[in-house]
C-alpha positions in Angstrom: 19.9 -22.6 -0.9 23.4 -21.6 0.1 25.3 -17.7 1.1 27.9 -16.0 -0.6 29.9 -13.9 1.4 30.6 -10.2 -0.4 33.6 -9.0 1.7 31.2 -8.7 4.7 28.2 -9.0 3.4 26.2 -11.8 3.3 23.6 -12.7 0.8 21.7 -15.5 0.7 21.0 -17.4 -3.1 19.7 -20.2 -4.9 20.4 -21.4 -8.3 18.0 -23.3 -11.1 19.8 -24.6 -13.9 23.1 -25.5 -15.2 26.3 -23.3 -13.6 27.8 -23.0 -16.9 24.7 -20.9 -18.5 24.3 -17.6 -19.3 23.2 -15.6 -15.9 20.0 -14.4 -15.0 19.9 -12.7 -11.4 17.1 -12.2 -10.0 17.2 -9.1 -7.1 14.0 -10.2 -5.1 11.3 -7.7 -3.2 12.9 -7.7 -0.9 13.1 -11.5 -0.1 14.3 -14.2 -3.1 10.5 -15.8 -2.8 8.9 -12.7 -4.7 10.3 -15.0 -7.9 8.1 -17.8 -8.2 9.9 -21.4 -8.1 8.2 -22.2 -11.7 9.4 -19.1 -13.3 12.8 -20.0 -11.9 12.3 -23.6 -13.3 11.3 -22.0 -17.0 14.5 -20.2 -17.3 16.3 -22.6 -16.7 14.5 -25.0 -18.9 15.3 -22.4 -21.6 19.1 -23.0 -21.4 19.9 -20.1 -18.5 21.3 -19.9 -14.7 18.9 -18.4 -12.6 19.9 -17.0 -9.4 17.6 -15.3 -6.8 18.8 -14.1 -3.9 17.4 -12.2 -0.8 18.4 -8.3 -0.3 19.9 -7.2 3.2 17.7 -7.9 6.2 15.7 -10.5 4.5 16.1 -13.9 4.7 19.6 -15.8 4.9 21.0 -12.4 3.9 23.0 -10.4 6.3 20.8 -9.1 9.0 21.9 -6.1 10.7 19.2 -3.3 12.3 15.9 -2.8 9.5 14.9 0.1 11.6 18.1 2.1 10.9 19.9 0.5 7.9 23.8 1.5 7.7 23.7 0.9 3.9 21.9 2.5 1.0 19.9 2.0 -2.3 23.5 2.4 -4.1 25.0 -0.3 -1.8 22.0 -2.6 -2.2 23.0 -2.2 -6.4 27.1 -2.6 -5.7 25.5 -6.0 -3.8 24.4 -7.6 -7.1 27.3 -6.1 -9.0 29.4 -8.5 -6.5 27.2 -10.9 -6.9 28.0 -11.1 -10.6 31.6 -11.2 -9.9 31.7 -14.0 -7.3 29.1 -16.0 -9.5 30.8 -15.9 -12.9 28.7 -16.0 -16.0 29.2 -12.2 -16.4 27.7 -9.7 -17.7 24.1 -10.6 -16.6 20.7 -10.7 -17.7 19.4 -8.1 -13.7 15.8 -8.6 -13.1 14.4 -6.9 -10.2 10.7 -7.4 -9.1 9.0 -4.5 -6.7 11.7 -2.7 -4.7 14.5 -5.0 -6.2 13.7 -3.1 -9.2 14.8 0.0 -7.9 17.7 -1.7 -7.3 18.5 -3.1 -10.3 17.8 0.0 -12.0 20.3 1.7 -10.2 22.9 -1.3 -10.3 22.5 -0.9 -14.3 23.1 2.9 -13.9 26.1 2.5 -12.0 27.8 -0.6 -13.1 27.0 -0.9 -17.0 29.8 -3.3 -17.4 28.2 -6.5 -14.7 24.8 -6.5 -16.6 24.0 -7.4 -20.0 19.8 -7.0 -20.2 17.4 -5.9 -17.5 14.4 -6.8 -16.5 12.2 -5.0 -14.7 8.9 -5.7 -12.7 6.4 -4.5 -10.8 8.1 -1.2 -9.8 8.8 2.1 -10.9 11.3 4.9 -11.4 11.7 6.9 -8.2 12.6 5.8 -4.5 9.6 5.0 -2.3 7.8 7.7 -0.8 5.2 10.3 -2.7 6.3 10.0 -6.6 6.7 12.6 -9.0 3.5 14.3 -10.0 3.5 12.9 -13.3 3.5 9.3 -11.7 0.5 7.6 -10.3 1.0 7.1 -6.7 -0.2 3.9 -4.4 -4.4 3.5 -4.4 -5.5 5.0 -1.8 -8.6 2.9 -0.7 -6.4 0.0 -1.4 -3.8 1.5 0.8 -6.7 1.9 3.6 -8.0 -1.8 3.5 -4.1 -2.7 3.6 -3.5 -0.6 7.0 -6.8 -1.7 8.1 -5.4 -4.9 8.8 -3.8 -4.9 12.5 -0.1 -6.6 12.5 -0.4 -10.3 13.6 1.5 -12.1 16.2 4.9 -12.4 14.3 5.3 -15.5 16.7 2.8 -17.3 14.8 3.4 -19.0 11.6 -0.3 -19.2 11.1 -1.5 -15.8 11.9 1.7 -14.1 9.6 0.4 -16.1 6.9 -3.1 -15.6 6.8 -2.1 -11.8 7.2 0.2 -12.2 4.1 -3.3 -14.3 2.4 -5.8 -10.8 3.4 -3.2 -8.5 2.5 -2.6 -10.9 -1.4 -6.8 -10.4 -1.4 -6.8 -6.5 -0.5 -4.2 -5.9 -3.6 -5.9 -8.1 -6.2 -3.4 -11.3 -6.1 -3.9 -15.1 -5.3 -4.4 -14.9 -1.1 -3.1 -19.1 -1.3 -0.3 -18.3 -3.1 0.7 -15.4 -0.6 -0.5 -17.4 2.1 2.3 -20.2 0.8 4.6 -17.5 0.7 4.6 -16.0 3.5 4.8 -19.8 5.3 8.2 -19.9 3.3 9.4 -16.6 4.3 8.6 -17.0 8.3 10.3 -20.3 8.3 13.5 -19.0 6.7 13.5 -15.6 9.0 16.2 -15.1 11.2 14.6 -14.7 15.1 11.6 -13.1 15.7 12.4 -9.8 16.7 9.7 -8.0 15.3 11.4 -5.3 13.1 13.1 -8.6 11.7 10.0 -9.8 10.5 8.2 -7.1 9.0 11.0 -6.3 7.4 11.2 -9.8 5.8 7.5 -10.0 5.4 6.9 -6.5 4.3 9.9 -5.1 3.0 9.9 -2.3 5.4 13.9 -1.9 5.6 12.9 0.9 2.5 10.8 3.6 4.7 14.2 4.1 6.1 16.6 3.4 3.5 18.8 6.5 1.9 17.9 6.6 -1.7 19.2 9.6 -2.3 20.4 10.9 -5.2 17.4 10.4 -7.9 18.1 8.2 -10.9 15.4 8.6 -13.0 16.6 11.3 -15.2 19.7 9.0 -16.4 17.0 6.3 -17.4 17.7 7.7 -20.9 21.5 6.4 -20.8 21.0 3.1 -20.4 22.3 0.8 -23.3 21.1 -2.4 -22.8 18.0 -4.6 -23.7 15.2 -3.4 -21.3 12.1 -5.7 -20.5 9.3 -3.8 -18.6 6.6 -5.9 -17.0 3.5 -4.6 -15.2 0.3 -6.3 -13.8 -2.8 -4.4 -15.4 -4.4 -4.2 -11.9 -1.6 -2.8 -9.7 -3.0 -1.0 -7.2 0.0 -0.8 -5.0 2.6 0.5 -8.2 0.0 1.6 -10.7 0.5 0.7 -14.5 1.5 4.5 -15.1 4.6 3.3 -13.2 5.9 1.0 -15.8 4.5 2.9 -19.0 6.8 5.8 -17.9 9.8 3.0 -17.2 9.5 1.9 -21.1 9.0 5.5 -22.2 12.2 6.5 -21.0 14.4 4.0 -21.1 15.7 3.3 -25.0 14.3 0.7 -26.9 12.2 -0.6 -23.7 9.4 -3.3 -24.3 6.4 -3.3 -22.2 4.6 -6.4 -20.9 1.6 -6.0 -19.7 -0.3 -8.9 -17.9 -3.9 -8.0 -18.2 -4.7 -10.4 -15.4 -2.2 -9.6 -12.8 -1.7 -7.3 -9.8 1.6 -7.1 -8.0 2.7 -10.8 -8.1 3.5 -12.8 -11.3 0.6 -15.3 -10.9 1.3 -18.5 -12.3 -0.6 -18.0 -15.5 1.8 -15.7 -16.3 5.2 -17.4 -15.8 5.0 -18.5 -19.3 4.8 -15.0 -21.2 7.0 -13.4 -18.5 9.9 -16.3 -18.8 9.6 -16.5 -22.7 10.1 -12.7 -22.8 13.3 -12.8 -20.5 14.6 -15.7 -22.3 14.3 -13.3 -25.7 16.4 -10.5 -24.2 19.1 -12.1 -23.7 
């Protein structure tokens, strides 16, 4: 793992593959580890860069206040725009997983000419916060087992990732592989203020991030291969969520993994790397 430096901004990256292939970047949720290391590894097996890099406040990224971020959704997409730049390889294949989707939705919107083919999953097509009526919204009784759970001692490696293991159980995905995670993601957080860590852990940075203005009614605009990939048993961003995403953006496919939730489990990384690899 290494940083790049944006102009002030830090973001913190690693590469799989050969520097001279075509790019993938991958925008994680919100920290680089939401894309597994063996889906890394396949795409670059199939003759690709693949970069995944943590957003603001996560990670080795630039860490400033999560509580009040000075930067917005539209920053967060000039961010991988830059990224592009400084990395070479451009345009680039942009695939965003959870809130990194939101991202690279907007980053596509807004600078057409860094990215070549988009791949989007896990997410959906509004900021976060109640959806549009037409969308289905978080599970509710999942969403009460999830805030059942007290915060653990963010002091304690342990403790975080046995929280990140109940929480993996509550929404349907593999509690060891969060549990492994999570291990990852405390030993590469910056302090242990606690803001810092549930914003690592958590991606809370977004409850108080400006999204502002909507960008799902230019969906329609977009012009460039579109992969759309959604667990069947999402609880936390139902399948409606990515149904609408391929509806509305032209020529979108949709991926469905019957067997997944919110994380790409590792049966998946096949089918989910073989379909990137055939955009583009």
């Amino acid at each position: 793992m290494t940083t790049v430096d944006l102009g002030g901004v830090t973001l913190g990256i690693e590469s799989f593959g050969d520097d001279d292939a075509p790019l993938v970047l991958l925008a994680g949720g919100t920290t680089m580890l939401s894309w597994p290391d063996a889906l890394c590894e396949r795409l670059a097996a199939g003759g690709r860069r693949a970069v995944r890099y943590d957003l603001r406040d996560s990670g080795e990224s630039t860490t400033a206040d999560p509580e009040a971020p000075a930067y917005t959704l539209r920053d967060l997409a000039a961010d991988a725009a830059a990224l592009v730049g400084v990395l070479g390889g451009g345009p680039a294949h942009l695939a965003g997983i959870g809130v990194g989707g939101m991202v690279a939705q907007v980053a596509a919107l807004e600078h057409p000419d860094a990215f070549s083919a988009l791949t989007l999953v896990g997410t959906r097509a509004v900021a976060p916060g109640p959806p549009d009526d037409d969308l289905p919204d978080h599970d509710r009784a999942t969403m009460r087992r999830l805030f059942a759970h007290p915060m653990p001692d963010w002091t304690d490696r342990e403790a975080v990732a046995e929280f990140a293991a109940a929480g993996a159980e509550v929404l349907g995905d593999d509690p060891a592989a969060a549990r492994a995670v999570a291990a990852r993601v405390w030993d590469r957080t910056p302090g242990a203020a606690p803001p810092v860590r549930t914003a690592n852990h958590l991606g809370t940075v977004f409850s108080a991030l400006d999204c502002a203005p909507r960008w799902r009614e230019r969906l329609p605009g977009l012009g460039i291969p579109t992969l759309v990939v959604h667990g069947r048993h999402d609880r936390f961003f139902p399948l409606g969520n990515g149904e609408a995403l391929a509806r509305e953006i032209p020529g979108a496919r949709l991926l469905v993994l019957e067997e997944a939730a919110t994380a790409i489990p590792g049966a998946a990384v096949d089918e989910v790397a073989g379909a990137m690899l055939a955009l583009g």
